[in-house]
C-alpha positions as CSV (number, residue, x, y, z in Angstrom):
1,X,21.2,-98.0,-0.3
2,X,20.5,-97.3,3.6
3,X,22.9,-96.2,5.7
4,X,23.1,-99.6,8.3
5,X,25.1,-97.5,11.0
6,X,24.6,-98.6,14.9
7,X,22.0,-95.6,16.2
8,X,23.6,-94.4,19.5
9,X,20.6,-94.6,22.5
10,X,19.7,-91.2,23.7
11,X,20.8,-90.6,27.5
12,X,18.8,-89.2,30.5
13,X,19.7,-87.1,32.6
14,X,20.8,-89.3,36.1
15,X,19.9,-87.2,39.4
16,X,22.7,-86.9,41.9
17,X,21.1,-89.6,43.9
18,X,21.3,-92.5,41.7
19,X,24.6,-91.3,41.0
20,X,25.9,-91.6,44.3
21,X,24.4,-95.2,45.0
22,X,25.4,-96.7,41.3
23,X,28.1,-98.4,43.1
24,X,26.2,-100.6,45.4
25,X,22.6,-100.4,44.3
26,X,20.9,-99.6,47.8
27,X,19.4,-96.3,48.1
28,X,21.0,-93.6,49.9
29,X,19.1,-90.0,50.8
30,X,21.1,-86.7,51.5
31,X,22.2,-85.8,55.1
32,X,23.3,-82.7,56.6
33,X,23.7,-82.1,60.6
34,X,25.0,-78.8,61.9
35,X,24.7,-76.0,64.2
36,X,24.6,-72.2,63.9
37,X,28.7,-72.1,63.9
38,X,29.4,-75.9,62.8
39,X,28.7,-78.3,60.2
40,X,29.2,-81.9,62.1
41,X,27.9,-84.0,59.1
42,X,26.9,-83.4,55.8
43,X,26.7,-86.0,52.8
44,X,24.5,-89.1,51.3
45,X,24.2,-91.9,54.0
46,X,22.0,-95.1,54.1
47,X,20.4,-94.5,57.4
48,X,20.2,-92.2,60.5
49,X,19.0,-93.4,64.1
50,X,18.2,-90.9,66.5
51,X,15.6,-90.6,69.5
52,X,13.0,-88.3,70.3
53,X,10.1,-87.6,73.1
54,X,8.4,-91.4,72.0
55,X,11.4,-93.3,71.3
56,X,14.6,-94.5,69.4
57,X,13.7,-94.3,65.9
58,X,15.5,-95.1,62.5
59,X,15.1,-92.8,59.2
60,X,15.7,-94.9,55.8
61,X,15.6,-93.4,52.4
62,X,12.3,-93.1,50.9
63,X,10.9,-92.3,54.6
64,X,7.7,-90.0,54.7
65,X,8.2,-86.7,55.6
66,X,8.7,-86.2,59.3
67,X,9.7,-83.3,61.3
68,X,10.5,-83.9,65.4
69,X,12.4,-82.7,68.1
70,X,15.2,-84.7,69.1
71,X,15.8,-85.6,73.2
72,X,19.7,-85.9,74.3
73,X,21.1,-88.7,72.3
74,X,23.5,-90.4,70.1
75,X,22.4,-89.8,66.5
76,X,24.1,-92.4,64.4
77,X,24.8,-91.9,60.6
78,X,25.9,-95.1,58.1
79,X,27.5,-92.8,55.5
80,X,27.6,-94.1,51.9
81,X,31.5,-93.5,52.1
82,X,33.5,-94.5,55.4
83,X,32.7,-96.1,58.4
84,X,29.3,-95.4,61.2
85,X,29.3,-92.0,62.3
86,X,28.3,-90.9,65.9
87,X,27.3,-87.6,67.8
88,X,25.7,-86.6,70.7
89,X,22.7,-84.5,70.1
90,X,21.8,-82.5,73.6
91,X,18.8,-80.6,71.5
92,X,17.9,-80.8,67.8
93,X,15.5,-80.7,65.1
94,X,14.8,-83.2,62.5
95,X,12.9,-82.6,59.4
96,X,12.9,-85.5,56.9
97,X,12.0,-84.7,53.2
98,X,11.7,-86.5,49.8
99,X,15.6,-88.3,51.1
100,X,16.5,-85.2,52.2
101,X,17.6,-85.5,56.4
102,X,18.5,-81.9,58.0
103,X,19.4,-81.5,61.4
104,X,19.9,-78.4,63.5
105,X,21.4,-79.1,66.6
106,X,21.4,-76.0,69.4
107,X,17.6,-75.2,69.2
């Protein structure tokens, strides 16, 4: 006679990204804004506005790569935990990378 035992599913492995947005379903992308001496931001967020030489722009995940200079402004984070996040950049660099955001403030 067969054995009729339920057969478990096999698991995946989940990624750290669709961990962090399990709870809410939008997609989030990995952030991190610091300095040589300072680490102002660094976590998964939903989006980051900045500005640079053209204009105010807005990063969302799933954004092609990009790499800019930033002009003084008021880069604005909407972390996946907490509220809207706000600092003033006076000179940075943004590189944007497969939901990856890094800025370098001080350049």
């Amino acid at each position: 006679m067969a054995d009729d035992a339920p057969v478990s599913p096999t698991t995946t492995p989940v990624d750290e990204a669709q961990k962090s947005n399990a709870h809410s379903g939008k997609p989030t992308m990995a952030v991190k804004v610091y300095a040589p001496f300072q680490v102002y931001f660094e976590g998964d967020a939903y989006s980051v506005s900045a500005a640079n030489a053209t204009g105010p722009f807005d990063i969302l995940p799933r954004h092609k790569n990009f790499l800019c200079m930033l002009v003084p402004c008021m880069l604005t984070l909407q972390p996946v935990e907490g509220d809207k996040k706000t600092i003033k950049i006076h000179r940075a660099l943004m590189h944007v990378k497969a939901d990856r955001v890094v800025v370098f403030m001080d350049v």
